[in-house]
TORPA-4810 file (N, C-alpha, C, O; in nm, 3 decimals):
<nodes>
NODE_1_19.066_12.985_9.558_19.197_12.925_9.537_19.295_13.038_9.507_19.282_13.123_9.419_X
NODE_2_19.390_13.025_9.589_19.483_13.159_9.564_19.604_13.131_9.463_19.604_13.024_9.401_X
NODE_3_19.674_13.193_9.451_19.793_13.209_9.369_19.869_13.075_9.355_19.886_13.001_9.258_X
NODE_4_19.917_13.067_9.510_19.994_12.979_9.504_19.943_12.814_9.513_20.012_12.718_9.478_X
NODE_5_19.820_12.807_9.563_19.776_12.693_9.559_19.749_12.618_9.414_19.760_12.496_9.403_X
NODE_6_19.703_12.724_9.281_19.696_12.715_9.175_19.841_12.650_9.103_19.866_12.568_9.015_X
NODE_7_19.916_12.735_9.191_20.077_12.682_9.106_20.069_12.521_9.168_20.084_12.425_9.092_X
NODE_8_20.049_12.509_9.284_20.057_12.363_9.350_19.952_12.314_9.238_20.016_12.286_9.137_X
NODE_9_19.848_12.299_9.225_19.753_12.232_9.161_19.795_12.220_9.021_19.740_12.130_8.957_X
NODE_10_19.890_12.299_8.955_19.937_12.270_8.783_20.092_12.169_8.781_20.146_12.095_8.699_X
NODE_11_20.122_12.217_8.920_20.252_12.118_8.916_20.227_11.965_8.985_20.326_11.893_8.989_X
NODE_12_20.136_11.927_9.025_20.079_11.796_9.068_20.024_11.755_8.888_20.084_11.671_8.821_X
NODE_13_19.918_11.823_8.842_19.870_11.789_8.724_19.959_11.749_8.599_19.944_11.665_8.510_X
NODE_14_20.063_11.847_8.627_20.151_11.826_8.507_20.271_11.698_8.577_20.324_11.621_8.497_X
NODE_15_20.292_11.690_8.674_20.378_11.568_8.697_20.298_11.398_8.659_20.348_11.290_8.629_X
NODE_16_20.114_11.453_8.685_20.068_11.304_8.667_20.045_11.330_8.535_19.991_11.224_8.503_X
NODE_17_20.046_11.380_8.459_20.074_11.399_8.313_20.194_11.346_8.238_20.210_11.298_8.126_X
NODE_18_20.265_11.369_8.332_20.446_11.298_8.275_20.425_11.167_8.288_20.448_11.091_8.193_X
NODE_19_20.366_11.109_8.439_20.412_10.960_8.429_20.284_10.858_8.401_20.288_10.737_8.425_X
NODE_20_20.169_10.932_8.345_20.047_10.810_8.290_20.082_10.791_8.136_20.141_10.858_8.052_X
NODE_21_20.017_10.665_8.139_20.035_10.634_7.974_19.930_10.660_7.859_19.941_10.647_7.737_X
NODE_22_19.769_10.723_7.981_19.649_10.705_7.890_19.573_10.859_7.951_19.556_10.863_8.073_X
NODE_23_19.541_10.949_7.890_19.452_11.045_8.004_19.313_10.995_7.860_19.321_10.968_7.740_X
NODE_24_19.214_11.005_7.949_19.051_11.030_7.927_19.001_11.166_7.956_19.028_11.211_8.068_X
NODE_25_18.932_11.239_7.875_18.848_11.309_7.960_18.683_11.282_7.897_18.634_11.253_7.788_X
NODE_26_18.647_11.305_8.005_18.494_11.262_8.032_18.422_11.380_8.074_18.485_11.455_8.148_X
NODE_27_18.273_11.423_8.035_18.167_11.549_8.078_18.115_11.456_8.217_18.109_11.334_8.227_X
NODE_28_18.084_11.550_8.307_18.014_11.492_8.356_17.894_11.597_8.383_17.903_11.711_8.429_X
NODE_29_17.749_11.509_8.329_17.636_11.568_8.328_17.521_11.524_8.409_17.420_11.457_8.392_X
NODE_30_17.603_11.618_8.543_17.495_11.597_8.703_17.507_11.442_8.748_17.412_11.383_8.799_X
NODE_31_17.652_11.373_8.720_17.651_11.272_8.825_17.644_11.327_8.992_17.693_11.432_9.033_X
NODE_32_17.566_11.217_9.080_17.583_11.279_9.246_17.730_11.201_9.243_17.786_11.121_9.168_X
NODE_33_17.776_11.314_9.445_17.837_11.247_9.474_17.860_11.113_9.503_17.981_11.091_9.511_X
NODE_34_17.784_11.006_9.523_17.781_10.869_9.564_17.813_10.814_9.400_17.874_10.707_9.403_X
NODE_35_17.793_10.849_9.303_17.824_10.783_9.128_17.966_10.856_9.143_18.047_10.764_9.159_X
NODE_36_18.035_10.984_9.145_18.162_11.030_9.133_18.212_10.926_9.230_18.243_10.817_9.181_X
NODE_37_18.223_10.939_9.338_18.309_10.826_9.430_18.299_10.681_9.402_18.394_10.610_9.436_X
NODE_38_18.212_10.636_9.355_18.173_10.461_9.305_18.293_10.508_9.180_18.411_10.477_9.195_X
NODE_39_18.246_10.582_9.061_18.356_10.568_8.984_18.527_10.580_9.042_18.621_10.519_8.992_X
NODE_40_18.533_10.656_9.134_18.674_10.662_9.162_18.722_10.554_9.256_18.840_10.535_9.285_X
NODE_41_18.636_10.498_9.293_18.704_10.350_9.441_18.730_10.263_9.279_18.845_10.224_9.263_X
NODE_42_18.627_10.230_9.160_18.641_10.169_9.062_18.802_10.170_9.019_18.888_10.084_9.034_X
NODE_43_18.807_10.280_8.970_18.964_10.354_8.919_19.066_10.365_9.001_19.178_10.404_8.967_X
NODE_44_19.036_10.337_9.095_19.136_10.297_9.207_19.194_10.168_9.252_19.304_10.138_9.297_X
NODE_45_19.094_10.105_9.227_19.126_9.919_9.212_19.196_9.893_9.092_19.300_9.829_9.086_X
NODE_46_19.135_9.945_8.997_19.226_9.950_8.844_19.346_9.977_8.860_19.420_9.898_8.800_X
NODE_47_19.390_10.047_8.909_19.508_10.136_8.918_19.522_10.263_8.886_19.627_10.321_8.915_X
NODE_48_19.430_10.322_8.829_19.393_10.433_8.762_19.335_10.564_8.871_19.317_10.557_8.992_X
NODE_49_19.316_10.671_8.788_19.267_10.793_8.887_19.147_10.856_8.770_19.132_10.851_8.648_X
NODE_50_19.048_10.938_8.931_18.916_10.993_8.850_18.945_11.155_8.914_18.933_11.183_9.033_X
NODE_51_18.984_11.244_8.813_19.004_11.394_8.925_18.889_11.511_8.794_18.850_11.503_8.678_X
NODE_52_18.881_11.588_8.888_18.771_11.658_8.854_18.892_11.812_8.851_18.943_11.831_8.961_X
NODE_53_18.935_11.912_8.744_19.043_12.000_8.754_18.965_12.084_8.656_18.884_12.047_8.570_X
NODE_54_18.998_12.182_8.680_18.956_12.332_8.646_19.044_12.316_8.508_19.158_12.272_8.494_X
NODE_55_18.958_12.364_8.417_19.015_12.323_8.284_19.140_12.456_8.282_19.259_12.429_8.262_X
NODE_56_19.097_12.578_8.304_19.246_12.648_8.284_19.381_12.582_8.344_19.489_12.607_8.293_X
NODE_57_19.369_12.501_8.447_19.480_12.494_8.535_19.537_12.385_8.454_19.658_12.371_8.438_X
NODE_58_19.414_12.279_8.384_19.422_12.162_8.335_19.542_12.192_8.162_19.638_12.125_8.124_X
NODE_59_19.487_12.300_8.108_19.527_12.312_8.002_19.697_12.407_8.025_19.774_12.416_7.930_X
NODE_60_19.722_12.455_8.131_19.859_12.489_8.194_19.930_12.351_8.193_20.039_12.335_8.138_X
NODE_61_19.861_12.251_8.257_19.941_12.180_8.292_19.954_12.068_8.197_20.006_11.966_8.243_X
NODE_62_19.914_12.066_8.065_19.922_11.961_7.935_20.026_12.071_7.891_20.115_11.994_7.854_X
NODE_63_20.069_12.178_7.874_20.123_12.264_7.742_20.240_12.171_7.760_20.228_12.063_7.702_X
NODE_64_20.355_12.190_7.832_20.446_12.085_7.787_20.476_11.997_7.824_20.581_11.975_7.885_X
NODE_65_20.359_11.894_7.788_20.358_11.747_7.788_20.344_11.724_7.624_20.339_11.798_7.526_X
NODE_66_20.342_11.555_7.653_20.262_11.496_7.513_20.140_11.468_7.503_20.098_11.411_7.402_X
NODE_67_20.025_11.517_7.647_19.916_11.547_7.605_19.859_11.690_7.554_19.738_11.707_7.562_X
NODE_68_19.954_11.807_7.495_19.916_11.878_7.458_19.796_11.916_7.403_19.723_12.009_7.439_X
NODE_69_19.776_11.809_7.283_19.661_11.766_7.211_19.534_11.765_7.259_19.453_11.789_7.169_X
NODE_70_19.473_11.744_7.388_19.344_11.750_7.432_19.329_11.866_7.489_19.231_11.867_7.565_X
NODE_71_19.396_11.984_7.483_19.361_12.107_7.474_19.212_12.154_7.486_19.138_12.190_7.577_X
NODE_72_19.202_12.138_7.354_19.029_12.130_7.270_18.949_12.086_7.322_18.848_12.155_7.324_X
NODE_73_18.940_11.933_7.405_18.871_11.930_7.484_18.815_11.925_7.604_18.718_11.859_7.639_X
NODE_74_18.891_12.010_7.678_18.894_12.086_7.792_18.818_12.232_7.784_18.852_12.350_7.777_X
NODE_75_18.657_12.136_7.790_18.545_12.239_7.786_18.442_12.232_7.841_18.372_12.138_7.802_X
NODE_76_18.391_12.309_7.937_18.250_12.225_8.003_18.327_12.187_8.144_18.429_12.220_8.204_X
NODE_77_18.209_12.094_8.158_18.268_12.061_8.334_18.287_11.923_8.296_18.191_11.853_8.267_X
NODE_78_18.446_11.865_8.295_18.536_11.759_8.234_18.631_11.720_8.394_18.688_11.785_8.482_X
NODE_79_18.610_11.601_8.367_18.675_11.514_8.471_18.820_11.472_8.392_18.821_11.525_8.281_X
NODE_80_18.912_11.412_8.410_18.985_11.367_8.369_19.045_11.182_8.434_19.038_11.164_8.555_X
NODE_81_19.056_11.156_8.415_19.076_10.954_8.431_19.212_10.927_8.354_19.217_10.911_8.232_X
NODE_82_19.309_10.925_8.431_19.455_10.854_8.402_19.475_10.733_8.468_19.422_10.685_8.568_X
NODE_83_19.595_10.678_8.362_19.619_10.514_8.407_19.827_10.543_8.399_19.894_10.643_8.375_X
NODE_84_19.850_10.456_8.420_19.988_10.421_8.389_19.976_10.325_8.305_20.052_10.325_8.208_X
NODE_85_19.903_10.245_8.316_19.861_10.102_8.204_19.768_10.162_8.152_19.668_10.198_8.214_X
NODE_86_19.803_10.195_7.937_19.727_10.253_7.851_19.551_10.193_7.842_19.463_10.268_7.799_X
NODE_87_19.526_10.079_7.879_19.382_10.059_7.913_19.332_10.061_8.014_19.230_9.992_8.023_X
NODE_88_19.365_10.119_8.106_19.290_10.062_8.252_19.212_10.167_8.291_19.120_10.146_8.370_X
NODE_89_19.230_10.264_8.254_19.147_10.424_8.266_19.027_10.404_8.172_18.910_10.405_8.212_X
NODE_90_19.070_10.385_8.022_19.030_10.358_7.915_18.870_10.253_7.952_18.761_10.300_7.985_X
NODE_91_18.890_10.156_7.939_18.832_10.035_7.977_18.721_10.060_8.097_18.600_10.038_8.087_X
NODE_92_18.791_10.113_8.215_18.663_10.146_8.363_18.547_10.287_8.306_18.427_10.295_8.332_X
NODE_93_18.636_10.388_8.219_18.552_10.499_8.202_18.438_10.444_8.134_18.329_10.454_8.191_X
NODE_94_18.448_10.363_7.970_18.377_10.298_7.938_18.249_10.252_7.968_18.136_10.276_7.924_X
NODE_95_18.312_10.151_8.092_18.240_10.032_8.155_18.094_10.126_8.205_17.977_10.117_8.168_X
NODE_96_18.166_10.223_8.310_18.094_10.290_8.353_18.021_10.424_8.332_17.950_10.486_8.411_X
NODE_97_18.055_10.453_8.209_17.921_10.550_8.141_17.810_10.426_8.051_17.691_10.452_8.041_X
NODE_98_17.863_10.303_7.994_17.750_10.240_7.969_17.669_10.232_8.078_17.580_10.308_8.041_X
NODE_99_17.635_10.192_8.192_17.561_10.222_8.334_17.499_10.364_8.333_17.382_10.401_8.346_X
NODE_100_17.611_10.428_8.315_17.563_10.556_8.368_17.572_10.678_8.286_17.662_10.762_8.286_X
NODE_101_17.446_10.674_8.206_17.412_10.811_8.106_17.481_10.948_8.188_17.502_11.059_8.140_X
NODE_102_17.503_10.911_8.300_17.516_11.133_8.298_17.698_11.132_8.271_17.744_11.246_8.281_X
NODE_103_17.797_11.033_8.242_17.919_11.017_8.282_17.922_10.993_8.063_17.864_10.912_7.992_X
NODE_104_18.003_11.089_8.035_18.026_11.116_7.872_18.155_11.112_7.836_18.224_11.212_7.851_X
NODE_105_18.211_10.986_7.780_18.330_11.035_7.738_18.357_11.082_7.579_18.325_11.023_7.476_X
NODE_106_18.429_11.213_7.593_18.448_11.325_7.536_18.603_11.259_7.442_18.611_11.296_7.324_X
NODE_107_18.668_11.205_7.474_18.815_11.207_7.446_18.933_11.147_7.517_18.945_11.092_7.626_X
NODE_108_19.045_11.184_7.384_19.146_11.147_7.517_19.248_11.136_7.441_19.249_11.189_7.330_X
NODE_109_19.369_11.053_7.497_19.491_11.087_7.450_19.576_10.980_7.504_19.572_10.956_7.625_X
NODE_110_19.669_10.899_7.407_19.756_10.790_7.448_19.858_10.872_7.404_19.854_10.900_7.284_X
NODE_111_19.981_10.934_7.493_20.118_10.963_7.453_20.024_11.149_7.382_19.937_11.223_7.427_X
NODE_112_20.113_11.146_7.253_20.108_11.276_7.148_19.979_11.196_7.071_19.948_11.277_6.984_X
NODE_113_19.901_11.097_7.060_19.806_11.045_6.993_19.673_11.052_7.075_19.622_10.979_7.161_X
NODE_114_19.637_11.170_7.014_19.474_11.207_7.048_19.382_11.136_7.003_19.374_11.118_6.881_X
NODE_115_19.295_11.082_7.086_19.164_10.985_7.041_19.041_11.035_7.073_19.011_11.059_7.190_X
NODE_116_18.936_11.060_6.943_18.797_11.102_7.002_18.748_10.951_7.076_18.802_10.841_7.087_X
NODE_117_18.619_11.007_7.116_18.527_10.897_7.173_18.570_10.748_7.143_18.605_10.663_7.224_X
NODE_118_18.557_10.738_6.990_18.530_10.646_6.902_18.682_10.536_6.959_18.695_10.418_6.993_X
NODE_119_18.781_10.665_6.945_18.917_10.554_6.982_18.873_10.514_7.119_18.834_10.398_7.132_X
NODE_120_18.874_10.583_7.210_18.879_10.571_7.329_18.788_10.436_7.390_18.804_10.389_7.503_X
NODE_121_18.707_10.396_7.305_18.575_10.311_7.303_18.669_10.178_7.261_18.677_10.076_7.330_X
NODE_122_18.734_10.199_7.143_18.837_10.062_7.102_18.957_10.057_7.188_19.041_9.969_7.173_X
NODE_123_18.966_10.137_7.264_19.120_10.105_7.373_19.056_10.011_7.443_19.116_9.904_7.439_X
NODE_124_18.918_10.007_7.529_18.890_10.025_7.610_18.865_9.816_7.545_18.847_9.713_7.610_X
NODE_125_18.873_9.833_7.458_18.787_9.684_7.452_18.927_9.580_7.403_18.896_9.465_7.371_X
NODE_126_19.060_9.613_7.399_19.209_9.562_7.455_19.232_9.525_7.570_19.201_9.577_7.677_X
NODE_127_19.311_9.392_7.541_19.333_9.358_7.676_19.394_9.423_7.746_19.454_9.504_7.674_X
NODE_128_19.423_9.444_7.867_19.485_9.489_8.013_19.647_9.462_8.009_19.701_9.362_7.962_X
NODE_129_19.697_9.549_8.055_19.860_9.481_8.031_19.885_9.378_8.160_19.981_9.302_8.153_X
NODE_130_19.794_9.377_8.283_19.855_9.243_8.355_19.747_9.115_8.252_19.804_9.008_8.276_X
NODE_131_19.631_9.084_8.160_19.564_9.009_8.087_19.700_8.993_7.978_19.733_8.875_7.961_X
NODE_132_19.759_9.067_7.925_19.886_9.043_7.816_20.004_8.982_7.877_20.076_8.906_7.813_X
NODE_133_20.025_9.013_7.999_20.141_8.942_8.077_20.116_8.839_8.093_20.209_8.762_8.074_X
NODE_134_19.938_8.756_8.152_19.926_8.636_8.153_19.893_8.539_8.035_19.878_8.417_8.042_X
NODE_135_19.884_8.619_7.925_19.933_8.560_7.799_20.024_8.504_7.791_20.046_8.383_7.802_X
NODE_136_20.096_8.598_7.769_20.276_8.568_7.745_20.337_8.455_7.816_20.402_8.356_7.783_X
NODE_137_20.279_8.523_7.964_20.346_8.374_8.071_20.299_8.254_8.016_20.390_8.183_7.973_X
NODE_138_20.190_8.210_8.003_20.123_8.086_7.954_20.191_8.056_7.799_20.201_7.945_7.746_X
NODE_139_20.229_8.170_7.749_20.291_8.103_7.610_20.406_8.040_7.609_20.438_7.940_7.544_X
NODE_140_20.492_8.125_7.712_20.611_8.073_7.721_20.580_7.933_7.797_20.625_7.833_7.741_X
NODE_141_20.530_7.920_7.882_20.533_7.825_7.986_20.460_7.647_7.921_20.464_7.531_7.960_X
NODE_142_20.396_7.728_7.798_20.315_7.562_7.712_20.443_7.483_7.646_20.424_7.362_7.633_X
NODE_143_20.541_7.522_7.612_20.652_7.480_7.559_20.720_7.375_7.602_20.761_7.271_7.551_X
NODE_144_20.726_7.449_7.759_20.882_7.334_7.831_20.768_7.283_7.907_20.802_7.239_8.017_X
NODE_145_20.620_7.275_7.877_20.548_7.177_7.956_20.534_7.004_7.873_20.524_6.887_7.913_X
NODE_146_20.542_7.085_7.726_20.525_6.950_7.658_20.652_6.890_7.598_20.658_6.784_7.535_X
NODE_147_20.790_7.002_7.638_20.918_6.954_7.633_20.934_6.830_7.702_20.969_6.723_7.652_X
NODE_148_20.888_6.869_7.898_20.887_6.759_8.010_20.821_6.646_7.944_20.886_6.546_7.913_X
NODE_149_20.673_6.660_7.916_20.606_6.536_7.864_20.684_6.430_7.790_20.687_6.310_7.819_X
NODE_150_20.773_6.516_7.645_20.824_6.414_7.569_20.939_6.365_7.645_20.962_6.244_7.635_X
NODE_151_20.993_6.415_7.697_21.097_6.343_7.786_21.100_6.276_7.893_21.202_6.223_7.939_X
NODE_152_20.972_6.271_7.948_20.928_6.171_8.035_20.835_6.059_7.976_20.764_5.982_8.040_X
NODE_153_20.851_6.069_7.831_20.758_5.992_7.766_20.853_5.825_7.755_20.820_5.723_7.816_X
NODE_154_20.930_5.834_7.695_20.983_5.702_7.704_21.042_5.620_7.849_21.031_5.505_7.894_X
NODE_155_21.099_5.726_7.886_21.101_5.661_8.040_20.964_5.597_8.081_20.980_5.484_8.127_X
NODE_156_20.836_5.637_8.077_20.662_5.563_8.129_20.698_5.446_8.025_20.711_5.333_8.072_X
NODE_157_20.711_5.460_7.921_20.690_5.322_7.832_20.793_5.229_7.870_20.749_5.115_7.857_X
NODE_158_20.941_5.232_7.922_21.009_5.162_7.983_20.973_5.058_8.104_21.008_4.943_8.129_X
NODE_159_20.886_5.153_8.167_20.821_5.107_8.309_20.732_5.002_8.235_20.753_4.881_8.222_X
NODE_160_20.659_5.055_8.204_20.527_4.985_8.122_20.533_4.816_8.072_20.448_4.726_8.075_X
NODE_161_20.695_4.821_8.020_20.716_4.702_7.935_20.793_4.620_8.042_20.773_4.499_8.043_X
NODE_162_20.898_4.686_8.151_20.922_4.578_8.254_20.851_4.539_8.338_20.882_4.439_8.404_X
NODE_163_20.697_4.629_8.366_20.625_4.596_8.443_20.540_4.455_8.401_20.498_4.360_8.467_X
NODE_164_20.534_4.499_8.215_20.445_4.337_8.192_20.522_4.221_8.187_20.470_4.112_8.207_X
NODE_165_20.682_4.237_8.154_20.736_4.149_8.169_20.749_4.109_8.304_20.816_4.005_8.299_X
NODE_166_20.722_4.134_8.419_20.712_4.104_8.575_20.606_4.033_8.574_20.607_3.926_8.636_X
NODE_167_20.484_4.078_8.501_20.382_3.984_8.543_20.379_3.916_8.473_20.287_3.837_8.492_X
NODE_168_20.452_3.891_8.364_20.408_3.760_8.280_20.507_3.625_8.362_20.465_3.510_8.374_X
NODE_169_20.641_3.673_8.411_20.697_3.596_8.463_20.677_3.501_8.627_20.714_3.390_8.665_X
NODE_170_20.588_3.633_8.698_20.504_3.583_8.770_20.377_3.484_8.738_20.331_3.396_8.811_X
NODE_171_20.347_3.514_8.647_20.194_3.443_8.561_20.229_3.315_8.580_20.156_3.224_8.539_X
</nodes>
């Protein structure tokens, strides 16, 4: 890798550094290629990314961000897993080192807030921000459902009472 390709490779890193909301990093210890690519089609459906970066280039390209902080652990042979949605990186890395012993997560970082393992393990078990959106929608939406009800409530009982008075007069 020459000079300039290195500069290309810290200014890609550091731009997806600006616009994710969650980086992971993860060891990876002798996954094959067919487990690296299963994890990344995974992280790709998520919305998320699985990149494998040379920790010098990696630690160029955190200095001025707000992942500064995972510095430290950018050691070993470390993958890195970003999301734009703070769980969705979080949550798949997880999923998939329980499966798969050789895939270690090491760390990570929401914003300037560095998380060992331990956090990274409780992000991961938060809901999803499209799972929080369909919250919300459903909260808002239970309201003016049982608004309609009561207001279509006496109108049915109206029906109800001219209907028996029809049949009694028929009777």
């Amino acid at each position: 890798m020459d000079r300039s390709q290195k500069a290309d490779a810290v200014a890609a890193l550091t731009a997806t550094f600006n616009e994710v909301g969650v980086v992971v990093v993860t060891r990876n210890l002798g996954m094959t290629v067919a487990q690296t690519t299963a994890l990344r089609v995974k992280m790709r459906d998520a919305g998320a990314s699985f990149k494998v970066s040379k920790n010098s280039l990696a630690k160029l390209a955190i200095a001025d961000t707000d992942y500064s902080g995972i510095g430290d652990l950018l050691t070993g042979p470390v993958a890195l897993a970003t999301s734009v949605d703070p769980v969705a990186a979080a949550k798949i890395a997880v999923e998939f080192a329980k499966t798969n012993p050789k895939l270690e997560i090491i760390g990570g970082s929401m914003g300037t807030q560095v998380l060992d393992a331990a956090g990274i393990t409780a992000l991961a078990s938060m809901p999803s921000l499209d799972e929080l959106r369909a919250k919300l929608i459903g909260l808002v939406q239970a309201p003016a459902t049982k608004i309609a009800q009561v207001v279509v409530a006496p109108a049915g009982k109206l029906a109800r009472v001219f209907g028996a008075y029809a049949t009694k007069e028929a009777a």
